[in-house]
C-alpha positions in Angstrom: 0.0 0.0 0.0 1.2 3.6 -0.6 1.8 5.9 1.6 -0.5 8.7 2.7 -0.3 12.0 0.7 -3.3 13.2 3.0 -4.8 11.6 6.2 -8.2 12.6 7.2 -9.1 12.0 10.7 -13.3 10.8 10.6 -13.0 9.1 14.2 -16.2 9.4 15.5 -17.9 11.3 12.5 -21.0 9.7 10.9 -20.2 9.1 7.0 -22.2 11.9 6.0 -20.2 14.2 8.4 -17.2 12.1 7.6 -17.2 12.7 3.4 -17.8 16.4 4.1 -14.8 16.6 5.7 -13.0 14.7 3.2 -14.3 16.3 0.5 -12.9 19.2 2.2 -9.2 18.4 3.1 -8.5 17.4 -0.4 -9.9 19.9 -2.2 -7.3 21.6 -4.2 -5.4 18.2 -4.6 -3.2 16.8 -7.3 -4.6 13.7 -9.5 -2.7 10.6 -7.9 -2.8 12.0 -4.5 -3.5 9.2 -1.9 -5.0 9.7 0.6 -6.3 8.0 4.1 -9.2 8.1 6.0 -9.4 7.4 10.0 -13.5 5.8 10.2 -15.3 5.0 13.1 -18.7 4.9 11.1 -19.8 1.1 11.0 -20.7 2.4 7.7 -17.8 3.3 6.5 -16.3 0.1 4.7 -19.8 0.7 2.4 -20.3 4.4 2.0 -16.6 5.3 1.3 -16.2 2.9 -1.8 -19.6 4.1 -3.0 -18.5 7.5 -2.4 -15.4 6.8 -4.6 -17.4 5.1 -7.4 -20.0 7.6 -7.7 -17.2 10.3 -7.7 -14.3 9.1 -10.0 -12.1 8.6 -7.1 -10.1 4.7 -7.5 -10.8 2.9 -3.6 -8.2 1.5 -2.7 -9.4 -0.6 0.2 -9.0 -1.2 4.1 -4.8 -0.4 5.3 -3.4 -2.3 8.2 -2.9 0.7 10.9 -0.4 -0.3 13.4 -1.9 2.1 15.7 -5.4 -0.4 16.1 -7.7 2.4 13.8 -9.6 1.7 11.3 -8.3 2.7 7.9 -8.9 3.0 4.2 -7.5 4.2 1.5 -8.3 6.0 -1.8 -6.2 7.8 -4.7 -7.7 10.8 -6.5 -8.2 11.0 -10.1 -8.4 14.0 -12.8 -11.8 13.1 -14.0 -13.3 13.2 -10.5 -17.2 14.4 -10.5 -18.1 17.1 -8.0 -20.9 16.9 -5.1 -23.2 19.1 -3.8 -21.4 21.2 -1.2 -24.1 20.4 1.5 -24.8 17.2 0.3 -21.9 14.5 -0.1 -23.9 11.9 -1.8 -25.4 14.2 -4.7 -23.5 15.2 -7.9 -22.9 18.8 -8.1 -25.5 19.9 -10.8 
């Protein structure tokens, strides 16, 4: 597994929370950029690759953490699709 360009720290976010946050943090980001996310969500190992697919971002999957958390990976991509900004889980229109 790559390293982590940018780690974003969801612990104890809900995934809606959570992707707002991450959505945030790599704004401005290069294409190729990896990045990690801290989750606490029990939700997270299904709303993070959905997130990815419906955005354009490549999941990468769970990383072994040797601090115990729980974290996954994901690598941004030029032809990423924009959300609503107050609404994570709808494409910007």
């Amino acid at each position: 597994m790559n390293p982590a360009d940018i780690t974003v720290d969801g612990t104890g976010l809900l995934c809606v929370t959570l992707l707002l946050r991450l959505r945030k943090e790599i704004e401005g980001a290069p294409p190729g950029t990896v990045v990690h996310v801290v989750a606490t969500d029990p939700a997270a190992p299904l709303d993070l690759p959905a997130w990815c697919h419906m955005t354009g971002h490549h999941y990468l999957g769970p990383v072994p953490d040797p601090n115990g958390r729980l974290l996954y990976a994901l690598r941004l991509t030029p032809e990423a699709r924009p959300t609503r900004p107050d609404a994570p889980w709808h494409p910007a229109t």
